[in-house]
C-alpha positions in Angstrom: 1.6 37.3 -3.2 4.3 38.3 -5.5 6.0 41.4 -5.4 5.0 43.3 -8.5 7.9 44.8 -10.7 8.8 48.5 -9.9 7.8 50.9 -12.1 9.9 53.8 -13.5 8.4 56.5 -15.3 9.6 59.5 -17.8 8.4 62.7 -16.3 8.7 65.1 -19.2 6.5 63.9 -22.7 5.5 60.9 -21.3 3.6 61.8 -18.5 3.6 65.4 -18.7 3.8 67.9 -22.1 7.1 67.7 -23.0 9.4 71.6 -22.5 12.1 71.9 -23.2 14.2 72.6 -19.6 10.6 73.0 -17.7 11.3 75.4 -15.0 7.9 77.3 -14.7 5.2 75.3 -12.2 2.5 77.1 -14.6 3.2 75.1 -17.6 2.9 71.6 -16.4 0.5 69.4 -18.6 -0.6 66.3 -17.3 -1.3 63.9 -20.6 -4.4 62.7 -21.5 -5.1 59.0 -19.8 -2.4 59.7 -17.8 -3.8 59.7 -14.5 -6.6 56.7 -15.2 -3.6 54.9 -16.1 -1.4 55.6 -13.1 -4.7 54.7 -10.9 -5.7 51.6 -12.9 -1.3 50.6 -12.3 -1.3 51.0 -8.9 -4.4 49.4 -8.1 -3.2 46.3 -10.0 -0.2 46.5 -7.0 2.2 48.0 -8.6 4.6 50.6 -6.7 4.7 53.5 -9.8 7.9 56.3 -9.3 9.2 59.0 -12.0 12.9 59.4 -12.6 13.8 62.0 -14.6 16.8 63.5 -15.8 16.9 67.3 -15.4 20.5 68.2 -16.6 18.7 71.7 -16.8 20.3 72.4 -13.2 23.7 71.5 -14.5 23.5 73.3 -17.2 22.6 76.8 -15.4 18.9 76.8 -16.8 16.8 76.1 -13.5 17.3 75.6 -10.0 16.8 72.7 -8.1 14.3 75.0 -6.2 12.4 75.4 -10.1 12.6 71.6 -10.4 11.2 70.7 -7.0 8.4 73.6 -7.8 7.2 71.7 -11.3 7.4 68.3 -9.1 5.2 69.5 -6.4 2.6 71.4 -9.2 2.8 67.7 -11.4 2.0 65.8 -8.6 -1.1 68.5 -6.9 -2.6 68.2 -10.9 -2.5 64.3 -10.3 -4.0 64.3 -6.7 -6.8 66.2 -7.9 -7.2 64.3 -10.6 -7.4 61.3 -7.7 -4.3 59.7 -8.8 -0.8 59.0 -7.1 2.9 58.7 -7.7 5.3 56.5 -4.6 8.3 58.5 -5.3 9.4 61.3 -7.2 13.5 61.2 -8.6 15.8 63.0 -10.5 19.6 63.7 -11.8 20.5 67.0 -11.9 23.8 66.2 -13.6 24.7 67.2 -17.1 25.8 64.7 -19.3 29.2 64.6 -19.2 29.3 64.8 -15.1 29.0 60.7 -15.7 27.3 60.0 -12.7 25.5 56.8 -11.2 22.2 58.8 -11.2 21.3 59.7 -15.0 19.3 57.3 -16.8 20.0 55.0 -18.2 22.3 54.1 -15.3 20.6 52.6 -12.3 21.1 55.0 -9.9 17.5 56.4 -9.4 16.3 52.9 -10.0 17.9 51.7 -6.9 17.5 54.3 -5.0 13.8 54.1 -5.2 14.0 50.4 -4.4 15.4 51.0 -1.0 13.4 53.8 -0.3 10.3 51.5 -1.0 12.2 48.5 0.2 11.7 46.4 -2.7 14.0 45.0 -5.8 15.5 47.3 -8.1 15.6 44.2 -10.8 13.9 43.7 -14.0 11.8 47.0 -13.6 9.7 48.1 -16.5 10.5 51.6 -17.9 8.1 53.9 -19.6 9.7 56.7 -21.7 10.1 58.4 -24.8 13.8 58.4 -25.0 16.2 55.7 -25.5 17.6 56.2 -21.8 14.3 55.1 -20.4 14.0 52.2 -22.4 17.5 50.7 -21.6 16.7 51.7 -18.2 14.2 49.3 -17.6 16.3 46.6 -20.1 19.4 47.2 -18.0 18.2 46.4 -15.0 17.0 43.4 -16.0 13.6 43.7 -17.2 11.5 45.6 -19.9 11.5 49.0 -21.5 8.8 51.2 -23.2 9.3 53.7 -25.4 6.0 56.0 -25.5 5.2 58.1 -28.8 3.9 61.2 -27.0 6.9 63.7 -26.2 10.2 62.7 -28.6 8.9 59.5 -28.4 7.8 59.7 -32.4 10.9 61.0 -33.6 13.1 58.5 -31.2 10.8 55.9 -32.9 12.0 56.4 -36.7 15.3 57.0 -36.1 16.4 54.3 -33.7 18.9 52.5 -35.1 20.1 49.1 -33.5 18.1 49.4 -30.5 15.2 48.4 -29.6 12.5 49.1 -27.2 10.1 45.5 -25.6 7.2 47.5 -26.4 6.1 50.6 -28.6 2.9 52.6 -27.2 1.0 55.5 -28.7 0.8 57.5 -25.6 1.1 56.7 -21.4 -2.4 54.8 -21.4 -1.3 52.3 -24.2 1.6 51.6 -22.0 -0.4 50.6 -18.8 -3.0 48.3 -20.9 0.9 46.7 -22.2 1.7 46.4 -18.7 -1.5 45.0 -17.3 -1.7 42.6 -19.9 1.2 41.2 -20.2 2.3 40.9 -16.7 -1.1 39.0 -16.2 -0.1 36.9 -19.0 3.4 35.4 -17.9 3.5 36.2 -14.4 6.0 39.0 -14.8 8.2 39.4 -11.5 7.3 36.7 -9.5 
């Protein structure tokens, strides 16, 4: 069977109530659909991983040890809730450090593929930023832009660019996926 296209997914507003530099394990929101969506995604095959800028570290605002506290509280809420993530990334870079890892470079992306030993080309990206968009467009394949988190404002005022597919929230995006990788055989 073909190998299914990796999936890389926003952390904060798309899957998650968006906060401004989350560092507190207490406020993490999962989204609603968002976990009948992830289970629905992987049990079509697909290998589902979040990547997720957190310049927050760079910056001085958290610690790595804050971020990998929120991680480990987002992904107890979805195992509870019976769903599952394959990998959990993230840059802890500030913007102008211009390193491989913040989206939309292909850092993370790749990364992941290795770890899961499968191809880092023409992943889908689900977002509600620009950066996850071209993510998924840079390397090849498709990019969603979500409008749950700054996904709304991103929508309007997106000049130029332009995302494969524009969803209402997380659950929208995984009927897109479904659908239309059913329809043209996306990644084989």
């Amino acid at each position: 069977m073909p190998e299914k296209p990796l999936l890389l997914l926003d952390r904060d507003g798309t899957l998650i109530e968006e906060r401004d530099y989350l560092s507190d394990p207490k406020q993490v929101r999962l989204l609603p659909g968002v976990a009948g969506g992830l289970k629905r995604l992987k049990r079509a095959g697909f290998r589902l991983v979040v990547v997720s800028n957190q310049s927050g570290v760079g910056r001085g605002l958290m610690t790595l040890r804050q971020v990998k506290s929120v991680n480990r509280r987002f992904l107890q809420i979805l195992k509870a809730r019976k769903a599952s993530l394959d990998g959990v990334y993230w840059c802890p870079h500030r913007p102008s450090a211009r390193c491989s890892c913040r989206k939309p470079k292909l850092g993370m992306a790749k990364r992941a593929a290795r770890d899961l030993r499968i191809s880092w080309k023409r992943c889908i990206s689900v977002g509600d930023r620009p950066s996850d968009v071209q993510l998924g467009q840079r390397s090849g394949g498709r990019g969603i832009l979500v409008l749950t988190g700054y996904g709304r404002g991103w929508a309007k005022k997106w000049k130029g660019r332009r995302a494969d597919h524009i969803a209402k929230d997380f659950r929208q995006a995984a009927d897109w996926i479904l659908k239309m990788t059913a329809r043209c055989g996306y990644g084989n």
